[in-house]
Structures are given as C-alpha cells and as structure tokens.
N, C-alpha and C positions, 0 to 999 in steps of 0.2 A: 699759383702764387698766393692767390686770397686764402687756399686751402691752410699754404704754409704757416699762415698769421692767423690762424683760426679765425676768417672771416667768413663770412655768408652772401654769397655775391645774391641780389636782387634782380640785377638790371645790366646787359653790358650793351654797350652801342658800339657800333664798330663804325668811326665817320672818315676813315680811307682807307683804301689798297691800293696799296703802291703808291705814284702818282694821281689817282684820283680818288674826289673826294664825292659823299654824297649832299653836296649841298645844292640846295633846290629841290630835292625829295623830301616830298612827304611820309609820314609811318607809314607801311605798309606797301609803299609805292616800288615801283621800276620802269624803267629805261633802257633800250638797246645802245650800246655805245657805238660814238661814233669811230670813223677807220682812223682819224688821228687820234682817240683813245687807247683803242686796240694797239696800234702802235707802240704807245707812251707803255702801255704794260708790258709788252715784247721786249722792249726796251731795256726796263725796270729789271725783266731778269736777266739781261744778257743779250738780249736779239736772237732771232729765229735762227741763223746760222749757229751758235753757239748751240742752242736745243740740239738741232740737228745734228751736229759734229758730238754732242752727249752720247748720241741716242746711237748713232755709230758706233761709238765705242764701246758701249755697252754691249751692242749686238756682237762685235765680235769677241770683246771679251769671255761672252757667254756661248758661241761656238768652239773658241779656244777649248773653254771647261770643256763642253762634249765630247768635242774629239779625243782631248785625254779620258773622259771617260769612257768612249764605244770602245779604244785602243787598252784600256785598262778592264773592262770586260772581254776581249778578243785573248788577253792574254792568261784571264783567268779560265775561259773557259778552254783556250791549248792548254792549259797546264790539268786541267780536269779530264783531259782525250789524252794526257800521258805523250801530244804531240814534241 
C-alpha cells in the first residue's frame, strides 16, 4: 500500500492479531500465551473444528485429483500397449 503512494515505510508495529493485543510488552519482548488466548485465536478463525473439516476437504479433494489422474495414466499407458 505505502508502495502504491510512493511512500518509504520506516517503522511498522504490529499491536494486535486477532483478538489480542500486545499491550504490556516491551520492544523486543515475548510471552507464552495463555489457554484462553489460544482459544480466543482458534476462535478468530473459525474454531478448531472448522480447520479440521478444511483440512478434510482438502485431502480428499486432492485424492479425488489422483485417482483421476493414476486412472488417466492407466488409460494412456493401454492405449500405448495397443490394449
């Protein structure tokens, strides 16, 4: 964006993600979050079942692919054996 307006960024600070913020850190500083943090961020995207149910879908969409593709080499290579 700064690129767009021919600016020269300096400095960015980034002082949340998501639902939390880092206030009460100092520069340089870190903190383990706590399990209602972790939470509040699961949350933010969707909650863990949502991921989960992604992440499924994804897998099998990407077996789907294969199988058309093992089945689309099976047929290329009968059709190269003249079967």
């Amino acid at each position: 964006m700064c690129r767009a307006l021919d600016l020269h960024l300096v400095h960015l600070h980034r002082r949340q993600i998501g639902p939390l913020s880092d206030a009460g850190l100092t520069l340089g500083s870190w903190r383990l979050l706590s399990p209602t943090e972790v939470e509040a961020l699961w949350q933010a995207v969707g909650g863990r079942h949502d991921l989960r149910q992604r992440k499924v879908l994804a897998l099998a969409a990407s077996e789907r692919g294969a199988r058309r593709g093992r089945a689309h080499e099976r047929s290329r290579l009968a059709r190269a054996r003249g079967d």
